[in-house]
C-alpha positions in Angstrom: 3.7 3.9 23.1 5.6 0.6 23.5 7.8 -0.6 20.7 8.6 -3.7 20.7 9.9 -6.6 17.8 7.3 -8.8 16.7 8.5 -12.6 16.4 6.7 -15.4 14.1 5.3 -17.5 17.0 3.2 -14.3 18.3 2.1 -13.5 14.2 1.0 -16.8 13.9 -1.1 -16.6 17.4 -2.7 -13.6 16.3 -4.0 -14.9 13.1 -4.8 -18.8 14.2 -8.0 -18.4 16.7 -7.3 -22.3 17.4 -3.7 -21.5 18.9 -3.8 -21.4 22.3 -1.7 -18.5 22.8 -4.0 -16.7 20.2 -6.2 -15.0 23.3 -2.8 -13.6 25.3 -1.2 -12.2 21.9 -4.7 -10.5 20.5 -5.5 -9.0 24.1 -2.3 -7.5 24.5 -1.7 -6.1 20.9 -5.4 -4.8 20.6 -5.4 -2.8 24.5 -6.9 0.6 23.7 -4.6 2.3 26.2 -1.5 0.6 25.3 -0.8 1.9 21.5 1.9 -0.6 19.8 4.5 0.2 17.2 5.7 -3.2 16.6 8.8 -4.2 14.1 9.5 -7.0 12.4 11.5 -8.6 9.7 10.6 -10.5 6.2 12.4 -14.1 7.2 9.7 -13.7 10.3 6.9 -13.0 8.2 8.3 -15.9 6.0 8.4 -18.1 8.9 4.5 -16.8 10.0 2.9 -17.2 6.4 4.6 -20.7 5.9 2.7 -22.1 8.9 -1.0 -20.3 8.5 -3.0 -21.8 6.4 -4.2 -19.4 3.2 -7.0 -17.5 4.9 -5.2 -16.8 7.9 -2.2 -15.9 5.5 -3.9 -13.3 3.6 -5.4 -11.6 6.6 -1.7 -11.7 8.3 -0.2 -10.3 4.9 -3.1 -7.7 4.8 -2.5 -6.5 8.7 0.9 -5.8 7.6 0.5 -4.2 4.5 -2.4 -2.1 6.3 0.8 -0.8 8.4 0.1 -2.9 12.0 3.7 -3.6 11.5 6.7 -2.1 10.6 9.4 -4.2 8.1 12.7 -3.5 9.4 14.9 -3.3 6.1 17.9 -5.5 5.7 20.5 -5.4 3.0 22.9 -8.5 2.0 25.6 -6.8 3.3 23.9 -6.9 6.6 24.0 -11.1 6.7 27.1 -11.3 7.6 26.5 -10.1 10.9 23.4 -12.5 11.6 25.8 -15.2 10.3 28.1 -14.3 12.9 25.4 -14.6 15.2 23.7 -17.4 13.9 27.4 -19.2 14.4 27.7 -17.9 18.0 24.2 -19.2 19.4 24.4 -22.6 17.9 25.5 -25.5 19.4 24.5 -28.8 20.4 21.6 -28.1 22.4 19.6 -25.5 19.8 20.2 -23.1 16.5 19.6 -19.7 16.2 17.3 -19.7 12.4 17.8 -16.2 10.4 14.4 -15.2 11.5 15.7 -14.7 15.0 19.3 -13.8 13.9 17.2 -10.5 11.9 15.4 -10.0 14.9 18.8 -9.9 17.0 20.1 -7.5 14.6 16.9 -4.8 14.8 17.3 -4.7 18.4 21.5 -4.1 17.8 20.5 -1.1 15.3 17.9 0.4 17.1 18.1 -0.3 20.7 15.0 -2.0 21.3 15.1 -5.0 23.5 11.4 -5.8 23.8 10.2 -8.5 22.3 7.0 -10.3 21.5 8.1 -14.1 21.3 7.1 -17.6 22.1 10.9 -18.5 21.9 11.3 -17.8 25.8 14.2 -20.0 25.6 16.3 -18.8 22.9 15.9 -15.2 23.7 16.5 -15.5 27.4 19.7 -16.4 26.2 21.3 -14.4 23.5 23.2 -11.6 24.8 23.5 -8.4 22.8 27.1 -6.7 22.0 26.6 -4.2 25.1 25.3 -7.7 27.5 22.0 -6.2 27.8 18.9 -9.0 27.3 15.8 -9.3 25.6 12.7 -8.2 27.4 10.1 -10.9 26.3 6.5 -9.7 26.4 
């Protein structure tokens, strides 16, 4: 089984048949002999539903609810590390946005450093506590 995070880019991929990464993302979460368990948080869901349009929306919202994805709980006592973070990775050249601070801070709790992303460049470059890296997928 691979478990991997699941970013916003990839969510809205698989649910927009017109963007063109939509093929790569589909094909690779639906191979029969590669079973997923793929994680998640609500400001990347957030982030996914605000750019679908309402069908597309709905179905996303229903694939997760169905349990294709797992929501990796957060309390408010836990934003004060992704501010940290969100401090640390922004300067002038880009920002680091809560939905990949969250992201950051699943793969700090639980270990796992693979990623499904179209953010190549921001998560080739964030470095967890430890200095080990992202594995984009």
């Amino acid at each position: 089984m691979i478990v991997a995070l699941l970013d916003a880019g990839p969510m809205i991929a698989l649910f927009d048949g017109m963007d063109k990464h939509h093929v790569h993302f589909r094909d690779l979460v639906t191979q029969p002999n590669l079973p997923w368990r793929l994680h998640t948080t609500w400001p990347c869901v957030t982030e996914a539903t605000h750019m679908l349009g309402d069908r597309e929306r709905l179905a996303l919202l229903r694939w997760i609810g169905a349990g294709a994805v797992q929501i990796y709980p957060f309390g408010t006592e836990d934003l004060m590390d992704m501010v940290d973070r969100m401090a640390a990775y922004t300067d002038a050249r880009s920002e680091m946005d809560l939905a990949d601070a969250s992201l950051y801070w699943v793969a700090h709790e639980t270990g796992v450093r693979q990623i499904l992303t179209l953010d190549v460049r921001d998560f080739s470059r964030y470095r967890l506590p430890d200095g080990r890296t992202f594995e984009i997928l």
